[in-house]
TORLUMDREN-9774 format. One record per residue: residue in one letter; x, y, z of N, C-alpha, C in turn. Coordinates in pm, whole numbers, plus 32768, in hexadecimal, padded with zeros to 4 digits. Layout:
# TORLUMDREN-9774
> A	X	Y	Z	X	Y	Z	X	Y	Z
...
***
This chain:
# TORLUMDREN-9774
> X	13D9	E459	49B1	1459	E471	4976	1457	E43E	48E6
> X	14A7	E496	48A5	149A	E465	4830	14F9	E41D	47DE
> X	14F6	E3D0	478F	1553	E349	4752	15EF	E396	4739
> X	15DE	E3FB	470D	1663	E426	46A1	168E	E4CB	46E6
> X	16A4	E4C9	4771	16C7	E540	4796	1760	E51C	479D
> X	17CA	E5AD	477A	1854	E597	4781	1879	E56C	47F8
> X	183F	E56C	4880	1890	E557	48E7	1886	E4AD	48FF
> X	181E	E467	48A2	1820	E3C2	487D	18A3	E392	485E
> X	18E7	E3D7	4815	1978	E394	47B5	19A0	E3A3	47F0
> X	1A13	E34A	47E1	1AA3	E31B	4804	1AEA	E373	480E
> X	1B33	E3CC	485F	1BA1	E418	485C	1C00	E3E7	4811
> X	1C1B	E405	4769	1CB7	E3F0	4728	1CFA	E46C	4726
> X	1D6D	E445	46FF	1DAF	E486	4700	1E1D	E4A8	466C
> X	1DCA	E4F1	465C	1DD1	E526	45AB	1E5A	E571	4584
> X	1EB0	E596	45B8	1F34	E5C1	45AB	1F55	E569	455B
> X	1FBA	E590	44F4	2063	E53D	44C4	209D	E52C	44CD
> X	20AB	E55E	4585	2138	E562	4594	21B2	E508	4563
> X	2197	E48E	4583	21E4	E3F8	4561	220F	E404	44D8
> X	219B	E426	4492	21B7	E3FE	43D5	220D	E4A1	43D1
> X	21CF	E500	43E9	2237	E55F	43C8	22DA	E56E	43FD
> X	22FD	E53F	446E	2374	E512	449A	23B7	E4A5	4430
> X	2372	E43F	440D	23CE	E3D5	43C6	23C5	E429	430A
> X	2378	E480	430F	23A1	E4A8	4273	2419	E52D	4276
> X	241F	E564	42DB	2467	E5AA	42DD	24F8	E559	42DD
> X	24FF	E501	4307	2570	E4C8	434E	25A1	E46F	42CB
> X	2536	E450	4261	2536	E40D	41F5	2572	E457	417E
> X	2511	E4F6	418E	2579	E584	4121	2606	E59F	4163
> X	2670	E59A	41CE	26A9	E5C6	4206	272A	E558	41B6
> X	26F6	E4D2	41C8	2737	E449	418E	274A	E44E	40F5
> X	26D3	E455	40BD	26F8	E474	4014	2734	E51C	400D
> X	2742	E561	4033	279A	E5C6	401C	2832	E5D4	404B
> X	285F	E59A	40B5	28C6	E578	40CA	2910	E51C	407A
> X	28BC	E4B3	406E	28DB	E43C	3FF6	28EE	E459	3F5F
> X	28BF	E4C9	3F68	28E6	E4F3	3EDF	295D	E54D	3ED3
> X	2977	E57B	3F2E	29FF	E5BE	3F56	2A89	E547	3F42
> X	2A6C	E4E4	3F85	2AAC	E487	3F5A	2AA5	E452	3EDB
> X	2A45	E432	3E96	2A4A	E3E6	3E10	2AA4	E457	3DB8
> X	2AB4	E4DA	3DCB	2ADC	E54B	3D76	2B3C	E562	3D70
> X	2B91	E542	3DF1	2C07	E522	3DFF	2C30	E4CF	3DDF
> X	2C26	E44A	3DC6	2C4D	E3C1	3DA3	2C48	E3E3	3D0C
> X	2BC6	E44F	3CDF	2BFA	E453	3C35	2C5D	E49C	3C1E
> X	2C74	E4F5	3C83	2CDA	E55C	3C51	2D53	E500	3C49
> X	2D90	E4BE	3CAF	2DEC	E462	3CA5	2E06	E431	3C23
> X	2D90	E3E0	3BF0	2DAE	E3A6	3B9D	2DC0	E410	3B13
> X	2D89	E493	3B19	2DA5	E4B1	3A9E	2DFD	E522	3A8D
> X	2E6C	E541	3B32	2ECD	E574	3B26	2F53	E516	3B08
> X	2FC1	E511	3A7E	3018	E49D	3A5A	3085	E4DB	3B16
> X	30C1	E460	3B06	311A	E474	3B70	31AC	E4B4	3B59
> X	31E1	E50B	3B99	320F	E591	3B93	328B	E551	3B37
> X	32E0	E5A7	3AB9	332D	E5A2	3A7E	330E	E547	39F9
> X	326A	E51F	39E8	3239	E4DB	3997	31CC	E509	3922
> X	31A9	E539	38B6	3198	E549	3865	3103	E512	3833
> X	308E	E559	3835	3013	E513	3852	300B	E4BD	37B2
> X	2FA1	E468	3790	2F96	E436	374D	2F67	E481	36D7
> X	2F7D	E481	3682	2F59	E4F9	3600	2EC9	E4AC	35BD
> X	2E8C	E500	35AD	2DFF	E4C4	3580	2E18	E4BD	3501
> X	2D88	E450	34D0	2D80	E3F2	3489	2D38	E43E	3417
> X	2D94	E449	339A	2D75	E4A5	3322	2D10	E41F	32B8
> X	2C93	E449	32A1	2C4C	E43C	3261	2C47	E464	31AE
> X	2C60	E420	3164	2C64	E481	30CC	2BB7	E4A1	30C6
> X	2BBF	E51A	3079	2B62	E55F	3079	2B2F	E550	2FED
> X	2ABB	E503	2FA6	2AA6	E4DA	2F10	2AA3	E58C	2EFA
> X	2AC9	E5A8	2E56	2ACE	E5F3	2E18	2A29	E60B	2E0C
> X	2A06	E689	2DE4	2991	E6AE	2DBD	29AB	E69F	2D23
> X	2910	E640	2D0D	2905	E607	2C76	28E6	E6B4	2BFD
> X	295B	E698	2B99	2934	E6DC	2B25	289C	E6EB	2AEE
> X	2891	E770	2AD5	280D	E775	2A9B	281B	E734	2A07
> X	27C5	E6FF	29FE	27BB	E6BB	2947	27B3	E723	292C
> X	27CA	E746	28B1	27E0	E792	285B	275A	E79B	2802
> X	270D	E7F6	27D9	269B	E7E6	27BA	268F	E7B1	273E
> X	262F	E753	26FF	261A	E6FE	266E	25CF	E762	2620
> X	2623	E77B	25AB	25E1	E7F3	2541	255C	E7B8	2539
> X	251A	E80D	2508	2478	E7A4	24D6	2492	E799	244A
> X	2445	E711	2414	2465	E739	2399	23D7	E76C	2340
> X	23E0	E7A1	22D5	2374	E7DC	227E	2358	E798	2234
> X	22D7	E7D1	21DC	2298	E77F	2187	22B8	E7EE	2107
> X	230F	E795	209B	2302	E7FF	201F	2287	E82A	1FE1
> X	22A3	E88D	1F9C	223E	E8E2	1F74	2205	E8B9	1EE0
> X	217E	E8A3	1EF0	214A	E875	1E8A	2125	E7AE	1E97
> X	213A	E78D	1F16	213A	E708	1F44	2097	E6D2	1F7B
> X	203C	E6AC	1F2E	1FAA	E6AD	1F64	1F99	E65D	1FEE
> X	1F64	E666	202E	1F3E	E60C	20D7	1FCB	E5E8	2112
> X	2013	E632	210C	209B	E656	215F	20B6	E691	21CB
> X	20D6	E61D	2240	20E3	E628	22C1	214C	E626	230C
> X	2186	E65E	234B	2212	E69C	2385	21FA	E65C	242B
> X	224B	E5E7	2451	2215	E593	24DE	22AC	E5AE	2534
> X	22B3	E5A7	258D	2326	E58D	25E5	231A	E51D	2677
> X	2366	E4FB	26B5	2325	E49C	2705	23D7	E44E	2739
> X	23B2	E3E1	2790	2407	E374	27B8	23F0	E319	27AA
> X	243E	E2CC	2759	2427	E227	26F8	2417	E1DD	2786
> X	23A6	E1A5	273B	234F	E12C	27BE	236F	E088	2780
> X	2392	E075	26E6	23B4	DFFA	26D9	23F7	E021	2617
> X	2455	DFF2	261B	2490	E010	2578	24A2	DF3B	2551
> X	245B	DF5F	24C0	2479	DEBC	2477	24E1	DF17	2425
> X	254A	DEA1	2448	25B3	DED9	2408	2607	DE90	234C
> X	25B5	DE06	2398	25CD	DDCB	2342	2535	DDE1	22D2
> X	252C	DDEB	226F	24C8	DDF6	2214	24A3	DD87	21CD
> X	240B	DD7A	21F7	23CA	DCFF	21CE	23C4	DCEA	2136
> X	2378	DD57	2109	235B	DD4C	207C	23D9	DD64	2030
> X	2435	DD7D	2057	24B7	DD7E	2011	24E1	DDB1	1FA4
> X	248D	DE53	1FA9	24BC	DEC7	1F65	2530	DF17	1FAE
> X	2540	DF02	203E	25B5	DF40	2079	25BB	DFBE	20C2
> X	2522	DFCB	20D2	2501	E025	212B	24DB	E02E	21B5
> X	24CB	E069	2210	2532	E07C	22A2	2474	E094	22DB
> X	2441	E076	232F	23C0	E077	236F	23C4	E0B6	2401
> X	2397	E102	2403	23B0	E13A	249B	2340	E169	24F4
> X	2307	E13E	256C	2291	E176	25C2	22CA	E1B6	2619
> X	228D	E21F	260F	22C2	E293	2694	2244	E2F6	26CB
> X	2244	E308	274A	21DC	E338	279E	21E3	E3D6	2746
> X	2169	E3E3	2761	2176	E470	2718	2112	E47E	2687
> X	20CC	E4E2	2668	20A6	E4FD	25F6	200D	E4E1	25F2
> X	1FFB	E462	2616	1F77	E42D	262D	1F51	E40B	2599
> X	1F8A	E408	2523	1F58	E3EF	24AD	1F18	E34E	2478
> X	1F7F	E2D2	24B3	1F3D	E280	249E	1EDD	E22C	2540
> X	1EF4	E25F	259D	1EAC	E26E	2609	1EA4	E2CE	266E
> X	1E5F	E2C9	2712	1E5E	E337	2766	1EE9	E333	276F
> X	1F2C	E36E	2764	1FBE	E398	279D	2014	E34D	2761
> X	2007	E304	26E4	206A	E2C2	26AC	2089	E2D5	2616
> X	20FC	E2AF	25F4	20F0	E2DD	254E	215F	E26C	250B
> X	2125	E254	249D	2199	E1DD	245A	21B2	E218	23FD
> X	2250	E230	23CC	229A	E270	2376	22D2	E21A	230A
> X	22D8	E233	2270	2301	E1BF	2245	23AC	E1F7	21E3
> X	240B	E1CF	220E	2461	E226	21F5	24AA	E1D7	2181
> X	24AD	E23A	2100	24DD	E1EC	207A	257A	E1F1	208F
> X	25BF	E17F	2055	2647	E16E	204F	26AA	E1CD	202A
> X	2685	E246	1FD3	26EF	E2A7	1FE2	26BB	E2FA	2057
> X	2692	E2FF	20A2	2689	E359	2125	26A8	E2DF	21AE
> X	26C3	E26D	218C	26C6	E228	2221	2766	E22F	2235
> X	2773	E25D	22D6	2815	E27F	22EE	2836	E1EF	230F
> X	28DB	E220	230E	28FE	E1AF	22D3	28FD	E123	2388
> X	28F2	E145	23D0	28AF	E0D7	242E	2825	E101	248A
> X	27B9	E0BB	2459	274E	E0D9	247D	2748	E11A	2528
> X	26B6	E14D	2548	26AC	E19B	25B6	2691	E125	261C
> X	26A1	E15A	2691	268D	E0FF	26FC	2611	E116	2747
> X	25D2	E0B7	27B7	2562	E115	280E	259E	E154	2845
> X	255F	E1FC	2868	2574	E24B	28A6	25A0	E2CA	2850
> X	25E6	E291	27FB	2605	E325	27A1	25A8	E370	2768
> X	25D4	E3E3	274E	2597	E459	272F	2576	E473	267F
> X	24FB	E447	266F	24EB	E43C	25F1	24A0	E4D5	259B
> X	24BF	E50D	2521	2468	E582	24B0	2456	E540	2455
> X	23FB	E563	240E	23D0	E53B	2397	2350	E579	2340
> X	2363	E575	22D9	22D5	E5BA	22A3	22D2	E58A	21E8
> X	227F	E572	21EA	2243	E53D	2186	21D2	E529	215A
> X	2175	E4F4	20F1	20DA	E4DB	20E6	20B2	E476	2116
> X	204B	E45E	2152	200C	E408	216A	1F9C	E3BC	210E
> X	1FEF	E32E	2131	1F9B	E2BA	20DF	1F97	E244	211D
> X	1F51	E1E6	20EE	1F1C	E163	215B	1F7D	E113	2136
> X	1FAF	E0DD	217A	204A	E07E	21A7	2008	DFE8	216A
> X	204A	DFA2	2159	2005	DEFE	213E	1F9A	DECB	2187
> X	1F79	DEF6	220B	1F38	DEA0	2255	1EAC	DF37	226C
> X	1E98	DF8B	21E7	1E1B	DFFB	21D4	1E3B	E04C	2255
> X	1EC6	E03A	22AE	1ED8	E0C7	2312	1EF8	E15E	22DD
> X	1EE6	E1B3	22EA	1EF5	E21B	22C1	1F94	E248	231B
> X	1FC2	E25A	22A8	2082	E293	22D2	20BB	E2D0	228D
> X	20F9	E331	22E1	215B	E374	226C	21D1	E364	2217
> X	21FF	E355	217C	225B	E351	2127	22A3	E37C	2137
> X	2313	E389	219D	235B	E3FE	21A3	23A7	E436	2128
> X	2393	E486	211A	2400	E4E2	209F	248F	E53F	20D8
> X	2464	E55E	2164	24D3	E578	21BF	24DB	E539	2252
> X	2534	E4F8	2289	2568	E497	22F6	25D4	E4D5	2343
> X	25A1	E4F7	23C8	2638	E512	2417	263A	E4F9	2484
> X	2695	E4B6	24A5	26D8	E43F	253C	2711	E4A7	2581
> X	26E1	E480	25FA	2745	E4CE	265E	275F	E447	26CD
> X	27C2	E439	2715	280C	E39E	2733	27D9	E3F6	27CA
> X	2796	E396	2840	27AD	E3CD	28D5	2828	E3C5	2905
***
């Protein structure tokens, strides 16, 4: 005889019956039970008769922001040698003037003239408005380029125009 013939084992008894009885009996419970929970909401979210439900809760809705208005560019007059026309958003303005000729200094992203992506503007006293730009504003300008005090290369502006965010 040999070690591992089927009629060696144990007679089990491989049915579910048991487990399939208690799951049925388990779906029968959560579906009824939910019959109840649905009702208990309805209750609560029918008002009681001659009563006036609660009026929902009005949210203000922010306005959709204005488009800026686009910043003219400005030009370089004609007949102006190494004259560069930059636009950009002021990244830092000295407002107060060191050397104390009274002119208005402004770095703004953009142009790449006195670095990658940056440009220093040097704005003479009849063109500086009358309260300097802030970060973030919207800066034009165009003028020649020449090396600033510290041998950076920047533009003179000969034309300057602010746009406020």
């Amino acid at each position: 005889m040999t070690r591992h013939q089927c009629h060696d084992l144990p007679n089990r008894d491989t049915s579910l019956g048991p487990v399939r009885v208690l799951l049925l009996i388990a779906v029968a419970l959560l579906l009824a039970g939910g019959g109840v929970w649905a009702s208990a909401e309805a209750d609560r979210a029918a008002p009681p008769a001659g009563e006036l439900p609660p009026s929902p809760v009005r949210t203000r809705t922010p306005e959709p922001r204005r488009a800026a208005s686009p910043l003219p560019a400005s030009s370089c007059p004609v007949g102006v040698p190494a004259c560069r026309s930059v636009a950009g958003r002021v990244l830092f303005v000295e407002a107060v003037d060191l050397d104390g000729d009274g002119d208005l200094h402004v770095i703004l992203a953009g142009g790449g003239v006195s670095g990658p992506g940056v440009t220093a503007v040097d704005v003479k006293p009849s063109l500086r408005p009358r309260s300097a730009p802030r970060v973030g504003d919207r800066v034009s300008a165009a003028g020649p380029v020449q090396p600033g005090s510290y041998g950076q290369a920047q533009v003179h502006a000969l034309e300057f125009r602010l746009r406020r965010r």
